[in-house]
N, C-alpha and C positions, 0 to 999 in steps of 0.2 A: 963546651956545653955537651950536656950526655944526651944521648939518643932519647931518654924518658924525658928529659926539658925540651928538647926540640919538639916531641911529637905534643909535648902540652901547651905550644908556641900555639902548634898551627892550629889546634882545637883551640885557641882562644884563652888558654889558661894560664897566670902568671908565675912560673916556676919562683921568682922571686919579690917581695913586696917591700914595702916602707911603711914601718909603725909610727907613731906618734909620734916620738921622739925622732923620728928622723934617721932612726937606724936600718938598716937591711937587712931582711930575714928571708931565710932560703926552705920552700915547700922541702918536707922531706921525702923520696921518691916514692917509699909505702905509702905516702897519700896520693902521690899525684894519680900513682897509678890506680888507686880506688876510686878516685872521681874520673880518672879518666872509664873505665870500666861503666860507671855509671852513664856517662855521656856519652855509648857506643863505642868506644876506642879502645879496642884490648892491645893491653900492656904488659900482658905478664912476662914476658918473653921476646929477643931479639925480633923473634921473625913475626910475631904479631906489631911489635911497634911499627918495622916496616910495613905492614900490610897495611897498617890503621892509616900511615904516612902517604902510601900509596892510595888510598880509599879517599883521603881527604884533598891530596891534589888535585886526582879525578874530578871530584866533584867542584873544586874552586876552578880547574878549568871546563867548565860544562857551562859554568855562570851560573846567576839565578834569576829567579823568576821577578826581583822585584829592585827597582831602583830607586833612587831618591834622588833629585835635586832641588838648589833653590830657583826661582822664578829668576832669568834672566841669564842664568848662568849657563854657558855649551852643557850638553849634556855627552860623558863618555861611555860607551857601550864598553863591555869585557871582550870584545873583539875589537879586532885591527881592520877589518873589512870594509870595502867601501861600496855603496848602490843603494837603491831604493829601497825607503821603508813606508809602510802603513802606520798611521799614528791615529787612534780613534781617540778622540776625546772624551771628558766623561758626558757631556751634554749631548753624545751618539755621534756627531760629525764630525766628518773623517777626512785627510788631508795626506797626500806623498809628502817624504823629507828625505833630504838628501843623508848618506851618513858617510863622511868623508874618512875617511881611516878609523874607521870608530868613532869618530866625535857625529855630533849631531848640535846643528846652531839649536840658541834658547827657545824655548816656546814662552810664548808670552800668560797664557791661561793657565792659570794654576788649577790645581784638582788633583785626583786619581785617574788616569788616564792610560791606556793600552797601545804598546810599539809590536810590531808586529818587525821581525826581519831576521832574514838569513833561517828563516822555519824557524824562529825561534818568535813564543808570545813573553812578551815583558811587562809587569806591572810599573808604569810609571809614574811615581807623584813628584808634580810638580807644586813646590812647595813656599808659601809666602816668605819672604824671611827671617819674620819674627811672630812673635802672637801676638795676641789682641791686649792691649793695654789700659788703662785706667786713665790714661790721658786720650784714648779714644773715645772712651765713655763719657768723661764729664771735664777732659780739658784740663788744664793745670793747677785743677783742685785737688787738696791734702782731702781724704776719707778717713774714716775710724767704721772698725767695728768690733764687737763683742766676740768673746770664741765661749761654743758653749757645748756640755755634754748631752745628747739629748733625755738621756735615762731623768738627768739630775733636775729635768723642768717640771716646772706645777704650775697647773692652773684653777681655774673653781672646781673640775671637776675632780675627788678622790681618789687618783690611782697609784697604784704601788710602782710606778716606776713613769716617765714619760713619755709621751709618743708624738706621732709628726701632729697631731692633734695639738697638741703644748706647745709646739714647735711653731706651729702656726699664729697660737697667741702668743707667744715670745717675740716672733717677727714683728705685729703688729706695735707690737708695747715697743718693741727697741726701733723702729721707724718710726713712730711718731716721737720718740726725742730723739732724732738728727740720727740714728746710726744708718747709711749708705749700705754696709755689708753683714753680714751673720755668719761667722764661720764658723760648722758643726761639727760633732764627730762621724765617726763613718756609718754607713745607711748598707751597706753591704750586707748581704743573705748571712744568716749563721744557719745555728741547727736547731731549729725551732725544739724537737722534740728532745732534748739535751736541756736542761734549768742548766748544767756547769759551763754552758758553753757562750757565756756571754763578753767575752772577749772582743772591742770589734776590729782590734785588727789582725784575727784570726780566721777569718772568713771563711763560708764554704765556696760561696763563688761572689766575685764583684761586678757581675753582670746582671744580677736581679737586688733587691731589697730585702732587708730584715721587717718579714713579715708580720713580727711580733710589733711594730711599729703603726700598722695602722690603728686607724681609732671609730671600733664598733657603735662607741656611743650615738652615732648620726643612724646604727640604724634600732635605735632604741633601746639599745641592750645595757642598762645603766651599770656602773662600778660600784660593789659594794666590799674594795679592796684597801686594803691599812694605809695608810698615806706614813710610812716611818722615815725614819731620818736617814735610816741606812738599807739599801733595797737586799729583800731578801728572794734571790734570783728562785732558790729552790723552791718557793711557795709562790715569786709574783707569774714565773710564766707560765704553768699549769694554768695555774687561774687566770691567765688573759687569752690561749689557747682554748680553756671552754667560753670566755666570752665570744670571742673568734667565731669558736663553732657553731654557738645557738646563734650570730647573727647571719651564721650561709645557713644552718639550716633552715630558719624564719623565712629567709629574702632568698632564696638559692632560684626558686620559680620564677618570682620578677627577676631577676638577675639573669636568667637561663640567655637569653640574645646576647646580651651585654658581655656575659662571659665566654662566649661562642667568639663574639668578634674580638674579644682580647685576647682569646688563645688562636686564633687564625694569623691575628696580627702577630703573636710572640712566636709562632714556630716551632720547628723541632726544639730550638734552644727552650722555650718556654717550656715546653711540654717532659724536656730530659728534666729540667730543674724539678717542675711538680711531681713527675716518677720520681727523683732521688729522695725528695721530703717525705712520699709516702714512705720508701723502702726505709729508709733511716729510723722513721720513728716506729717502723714495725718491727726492724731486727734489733732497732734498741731496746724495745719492751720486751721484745723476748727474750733474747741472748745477750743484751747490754755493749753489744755492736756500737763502736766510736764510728769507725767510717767505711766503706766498701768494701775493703781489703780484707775485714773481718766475716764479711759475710760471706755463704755458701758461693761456693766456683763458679755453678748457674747464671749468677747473679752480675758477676762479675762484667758484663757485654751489655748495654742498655740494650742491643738489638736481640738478645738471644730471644728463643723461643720461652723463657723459662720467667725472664721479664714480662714481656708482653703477657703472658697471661697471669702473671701478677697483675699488670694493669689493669688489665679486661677482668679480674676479680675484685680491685680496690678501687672502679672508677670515682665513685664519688672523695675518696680520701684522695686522689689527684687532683679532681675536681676543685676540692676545698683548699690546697697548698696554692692551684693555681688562684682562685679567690684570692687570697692572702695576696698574692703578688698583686692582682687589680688593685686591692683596696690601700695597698701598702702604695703605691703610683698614683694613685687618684688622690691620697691625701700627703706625699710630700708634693706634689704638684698646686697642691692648694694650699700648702706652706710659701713656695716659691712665690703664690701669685698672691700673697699676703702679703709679703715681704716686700715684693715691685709695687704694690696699690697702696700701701705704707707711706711709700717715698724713697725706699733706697734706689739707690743710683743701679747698686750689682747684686743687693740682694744673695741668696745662699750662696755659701762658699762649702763645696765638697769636698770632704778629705777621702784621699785615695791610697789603701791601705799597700806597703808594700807586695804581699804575697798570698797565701789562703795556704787555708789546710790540703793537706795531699789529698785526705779519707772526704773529702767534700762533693758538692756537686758538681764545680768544674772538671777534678780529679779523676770520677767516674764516668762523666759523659766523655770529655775530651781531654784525656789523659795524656794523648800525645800534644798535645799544647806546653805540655810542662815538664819540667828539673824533675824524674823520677830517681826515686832513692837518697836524693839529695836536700839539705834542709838550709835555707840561708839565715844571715846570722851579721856577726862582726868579730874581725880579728880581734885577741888579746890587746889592751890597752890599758891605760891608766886605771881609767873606774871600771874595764871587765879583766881582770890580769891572767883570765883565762878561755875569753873571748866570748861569744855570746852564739848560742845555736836556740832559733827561734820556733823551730817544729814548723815553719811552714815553706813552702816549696812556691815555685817563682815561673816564669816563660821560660822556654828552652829559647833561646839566642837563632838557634838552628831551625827549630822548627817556626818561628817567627818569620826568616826566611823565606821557609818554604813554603807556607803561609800566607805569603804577603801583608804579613803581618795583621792580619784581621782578626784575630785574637787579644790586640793590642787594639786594635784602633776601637772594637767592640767594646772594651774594657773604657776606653775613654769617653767614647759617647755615650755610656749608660750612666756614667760620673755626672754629667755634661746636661743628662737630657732634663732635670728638674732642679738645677742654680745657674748661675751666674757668672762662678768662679770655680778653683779647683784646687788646693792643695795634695801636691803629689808628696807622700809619706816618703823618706830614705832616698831624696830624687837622685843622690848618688848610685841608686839601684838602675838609671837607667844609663851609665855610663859602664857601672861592675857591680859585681856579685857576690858576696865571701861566701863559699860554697862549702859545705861541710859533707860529709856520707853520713845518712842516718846512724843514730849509735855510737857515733866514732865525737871525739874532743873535739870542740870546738875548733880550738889551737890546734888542730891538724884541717883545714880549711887550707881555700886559697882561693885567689880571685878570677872570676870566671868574667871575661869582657864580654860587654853588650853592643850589639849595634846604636851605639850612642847617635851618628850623625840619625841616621835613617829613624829613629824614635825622636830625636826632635823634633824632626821636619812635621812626623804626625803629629805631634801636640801642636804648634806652631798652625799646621793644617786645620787642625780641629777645634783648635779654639775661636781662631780667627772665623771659621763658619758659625759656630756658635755665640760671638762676637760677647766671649771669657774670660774670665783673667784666671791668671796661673802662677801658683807660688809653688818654690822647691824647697824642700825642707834640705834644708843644707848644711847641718848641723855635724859638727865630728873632725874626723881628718876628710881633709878635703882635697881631691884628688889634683895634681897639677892642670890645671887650664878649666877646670868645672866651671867655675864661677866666669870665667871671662864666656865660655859658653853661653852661660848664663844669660849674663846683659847681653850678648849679640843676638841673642832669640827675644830679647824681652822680656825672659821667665824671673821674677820677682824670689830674692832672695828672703831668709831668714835673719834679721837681727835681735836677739832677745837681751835685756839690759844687763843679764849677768855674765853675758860675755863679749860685753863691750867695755872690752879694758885695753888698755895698754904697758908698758911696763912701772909708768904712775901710778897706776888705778884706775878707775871707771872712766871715761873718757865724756866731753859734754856731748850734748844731742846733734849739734851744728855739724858734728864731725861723721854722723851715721850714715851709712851708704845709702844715696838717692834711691837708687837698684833693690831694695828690699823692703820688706816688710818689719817694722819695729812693733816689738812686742816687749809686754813686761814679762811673760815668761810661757809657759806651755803648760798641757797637761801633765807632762811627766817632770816638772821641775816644783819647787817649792812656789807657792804664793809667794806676791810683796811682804805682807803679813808673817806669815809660818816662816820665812827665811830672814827677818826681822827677828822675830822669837827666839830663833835656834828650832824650830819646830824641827827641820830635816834633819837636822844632826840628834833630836831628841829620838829620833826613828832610830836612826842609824845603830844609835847603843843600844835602843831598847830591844831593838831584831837581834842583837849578837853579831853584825852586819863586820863588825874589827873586834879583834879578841885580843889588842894588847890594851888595857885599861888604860894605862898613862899617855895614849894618844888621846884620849877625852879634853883632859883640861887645854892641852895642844888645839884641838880641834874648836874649842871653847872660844881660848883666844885669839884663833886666826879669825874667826867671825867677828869680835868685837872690833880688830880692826878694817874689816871690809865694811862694819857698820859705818865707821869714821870717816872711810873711802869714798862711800856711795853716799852719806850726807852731803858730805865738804860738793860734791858734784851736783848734785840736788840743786844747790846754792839758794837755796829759800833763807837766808839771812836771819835763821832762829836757831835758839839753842840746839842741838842736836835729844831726840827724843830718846826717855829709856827702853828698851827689848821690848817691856812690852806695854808698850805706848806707839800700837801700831799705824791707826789711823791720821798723822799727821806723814808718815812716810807713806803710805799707800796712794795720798791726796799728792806728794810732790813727784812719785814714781811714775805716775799716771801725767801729771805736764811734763816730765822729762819727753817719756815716751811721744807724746802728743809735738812735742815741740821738733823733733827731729826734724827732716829733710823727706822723709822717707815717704813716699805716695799714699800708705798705706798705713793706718796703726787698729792693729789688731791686741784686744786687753781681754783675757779671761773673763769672763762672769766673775769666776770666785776671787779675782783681785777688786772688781766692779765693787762688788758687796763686801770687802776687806775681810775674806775669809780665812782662816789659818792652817788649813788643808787642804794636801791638794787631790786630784782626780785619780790619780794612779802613781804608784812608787816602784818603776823599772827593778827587776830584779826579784819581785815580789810575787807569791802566789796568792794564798789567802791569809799571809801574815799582816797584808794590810788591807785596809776595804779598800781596794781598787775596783772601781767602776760601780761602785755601790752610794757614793755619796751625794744628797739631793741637795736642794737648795733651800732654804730657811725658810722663805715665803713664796705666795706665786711671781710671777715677774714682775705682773701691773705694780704689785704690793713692794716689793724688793725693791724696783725702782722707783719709788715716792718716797722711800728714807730720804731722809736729809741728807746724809752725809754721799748715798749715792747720784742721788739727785745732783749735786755739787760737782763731782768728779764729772756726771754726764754734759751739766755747763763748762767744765775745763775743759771737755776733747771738744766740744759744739763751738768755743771761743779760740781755741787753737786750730782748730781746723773747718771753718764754715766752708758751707756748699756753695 
């Protein structure tokens, strides 16, 4: 081993990986050393690797400030020492423990809780064993629910796009026929003053809400916005930002208390977030400033002098971003509590974007939270042959640490605080990392480890208070032992029906892992429908997506026989339908799903409504309408079709409460 792989060992970095196929591929040392460079560790040279080697020992034998066990279990200190410690609990009372050579017996109260010993202060969670589960909630009942985008909702009222307002009558409509859960896309902050930046799992920070989500109409400010089939981002946010506006400035007076105690209650963190919204949408009109990094030097310190009296010049446009956040809380909270008063069991399910943008608001206020320089991604694989750099940046591992992780756990309970449930996006992200250098190939990445035990234990922790359920997107190559982690916490896996095969074919539903969540497919995969069609593969050629032509008909006829595959599996004892003769595959796709094992079956809207396109096409910028596609009717409407209607009696008859 070279001294540049050893010193990427102790930083946590994998000099070596395993691709799909199962082969071994070796980091080449110009990268290690450029992420190492990124992560504090200079490498350029003999005597820096040592220094770095020497800097990181030091500090692994200092210890840190935060530890993690499960409830019941000895706890072992990074010391050999043995006498009296101080343990304050999180409920304030305080108790001596003996620490015998460094071990310490179980405590039995779980929490966050503080060890005091040897001068040294330790954050200690003690941690449940598992999370909060579905069979706590409602017993060894099978649930269904819906997954849906919230842009793509409609209801009576005319808007060019959806908001928690829609959301909330979507909840109502899908609880009063039998759905238990709602699982949405992400609700995370973007950039409001950016129309291009509607991405949501690009975030600026995932600790507040995309403000552009609330819904002014309740303070009379009616929509007289296009209702189109396809959203036109550059003209609906403007125009939902002036509705925004004229409703703070109409109600800003009444509001005056209200928004006093909501920004007391949110803090500096509240308060960085609504400075970053003003500065962003001022340096963007001016200069066309994407995110911080572009703006003048000044600016660069929320505390400088040069900020502040920005603020003290723009209070009311702070004023108004913090609004945005009230109103955006106050009305998915009145989605949540639609959705509970409905009848579902769990009601909202939150999806938890892997990362955010560097140039955002987390970025700027609390920069040292995060991977600077670095942009996470996926190695080269089969469907990326040149691997995938995402432009957004992630928790520094280290600074998590040192932290006590409050940056993470921050991040959880803001997911947490208005659903039920939680979908963590790439939960392989809380095991590894594929870390790229801005700039730099994809395919020159490598995988950077997480504090995986100590990030369990918090979700685990946090759901269980929140009394949650939690799905890992577990989608990809899948790291040795994930998934057995997985089920030992409880965290509810992924099964979507087009990769539940074996080397037969599609395999039947009896055989779907208890441990996950069954789906007919996601947003970034084809509908029942569109992958019936050939739809994805109609993309694929028509983007230029393979440029050898004679894999067309190849590709043609591999799908004809996964049609054959996936009927014969079906086993609804009728002919097999033609391509496009969707609707009797959507109705069998949908009791497959339904019939599994699985505690859980989550089914798209747009497979609900046998739609033939899907939400977003990975790989894609504006080549395809990603995140642009609505839904045909309002929900109430949509679901009183007959044919969806039907499907809603299959999941209700396969799975009652």
């Amino acid at each position: 081993m070279s001294n540049i792989q050893a010193l990427a060992i102790a930083a946590g970095l994998q000099p070596e990986w395993q691709d799909a196929g199962g082969r071994r591929q070796t980091v080449s040392d110009d990268a290690l050393r450029t992420i190492l460079d990124r992560l504090g560790h200079p490498s350029d040279n003999e005597k820096q690797i040592a220094d770095s080697l020497t800097a990181i020992a030091a500090r692994n034998a200092r210890g840190g400030r935060f530890l993690s066990v499960d409830v019941g279990r000895p706890i072992r200190l990074s010391t050999e020492a043995s006498g009296e410690a101080a343990l304050i609990l999180e409920d304030g009372t305080s108790a001596s423990v003996t620490s015998d050579h460094g071990t310490l017996k179980p405590i039995a109260q779980t929490g966050y809780h503080r060890l005091e010993f040897a001068g040294n202060v330790i954050d200690l969670l003690v941690a449940p064993r598992r999370c909060f589960t579905i069979a706590d909630a409602v017993g060894a009942h099978k649930l269904w629910a819906p997954a849906v985008q919230i842009p793509s909702l409609r209801d009576e009222t005319p808007t060019a796009f959806g908001d928690f307002g829609t959301l909330a009558d979507a909840a109502r409509a899908f609880g009063r026929r039998g759905a238990d859960a709602l699982a949405i896309s992400p609700t995370h902050a973007l950039f409001p003053a950016d129309a291009s930046r509607y991405s949501p799992y690009a975030p600026s920070s995932r600790q507040f809400l995309n403000g552009l989500y609330g819904n002014p109409s309740a303070f009379g400010v009616p929509s007289d916005d296009p209702v189109p089939d396809l959203i036109d981002w550059q003209h609906a946010i403007p125009a939902k930002l002036e509705r925004l506006r004229n409703a703070f400035a109409q109600h800003a007076a009444q509001l005056s208390e209200t928004l006093i105690a909501f920004r007391r209650e949110g803090g500096e963190d509240l308060e960085r977030h609504a400075e970053f919204d003003a500065l962003h949408a001022h340096f963007f009109a001016t200069t066309g400033a994407k995110g911080w990094q572009q703006w003048p030097a000044g600016f660069h310190d929320p505390a400088s002098p040069t900020v502040r009296r920005f603020v003290a010049d723009h209070a009311e446009d702070v004023t108004f971003y913090a609004f945005l956040q009230w109103l955006a809380r106050r009305d998915l909270d009145a989605a949540q509590t639609a959705a509970r008063e409905s009848g579902m069991a769990i009601g909202l399910i939150a999806d938890l974007a892997v990362g955010m943008d560097p140039g955002g608001s987390h970025g700027w206020s609390r920069r040292g939270d995060l991977l600077t320089g670095l942009s996470i991604g996926a190695p080269p694989d089969p469907l990326g042959p040149d691997g995938q750099s995402w432009g957004i940046t992630g928790f520094d591992p280290q600074a998590l640490r040192d932290t006590a992780f409050a940056p993470f756990i921050a991040t959880i309970r803001a997911a947490l605080a208005h659903a039920g449930g939680i979908r963590i996006d790439h939960a392989f992200g809380l095991r590894r990392l594929w870390v790229v250098h801005e700039g730099a190939s994809a395919a020159d990445g490598a995988y950077l480890d997480m504090p995986f035990d100590d990030l369990m234990r918090i979700v685990a922790m946090e759901l269980q208070r929140a009394r949650a359920i939690v799905i890992g997107e577990d989608l990809g190559t899948v790291p040795d032992g994930f998934r057995e982690a997985m089920d030992a916490r409880a965290m509810l896996g992924m099964r979507v029906l087009w990769f539940e095969r074996d080397a037969d074919g599609f395999v039947p539903p009896a055989t779907w892992s208890q441990d996950a969540v069954a789906m007919t497919g996601t947003h970034d995969l084809a509908t029942v429908a569109g992958w019936w069609k050939g739809r994805d593969i109609d993309w694929t050629w028509e983007l230029g997506r393979k440029s050898d032509a004679a894999d067309e008909p190849a590709d043609r006829a591999a799908r004809a026989e996964d049609r054959e595959a996936l009927w014969s599996v079906l086993d609804t004892g009728t002919p097999q339908p033609a391509p496009d003769d969707t609707d009797p595959v959507v109705d069998a796709a949908i009791a497959h799903v339904a019939s599994t094992p699985c505690a859980l079956a989550i089914i798209p809207v747009e497979d609900l409504a046998g739609l033939v396109e899907q939400p977003n096409l990975p790989g894609t910028i504006d080549e395809h309408p990603n995140w642009r596609r609505r839904m045909p009717d309002t929900t109430e409407a949509l679901l009183a079709r007959p044919e969806v209607a039907a499907r809603l009696d299959t999941l209700n008859a396969k799975r009652p409460l």
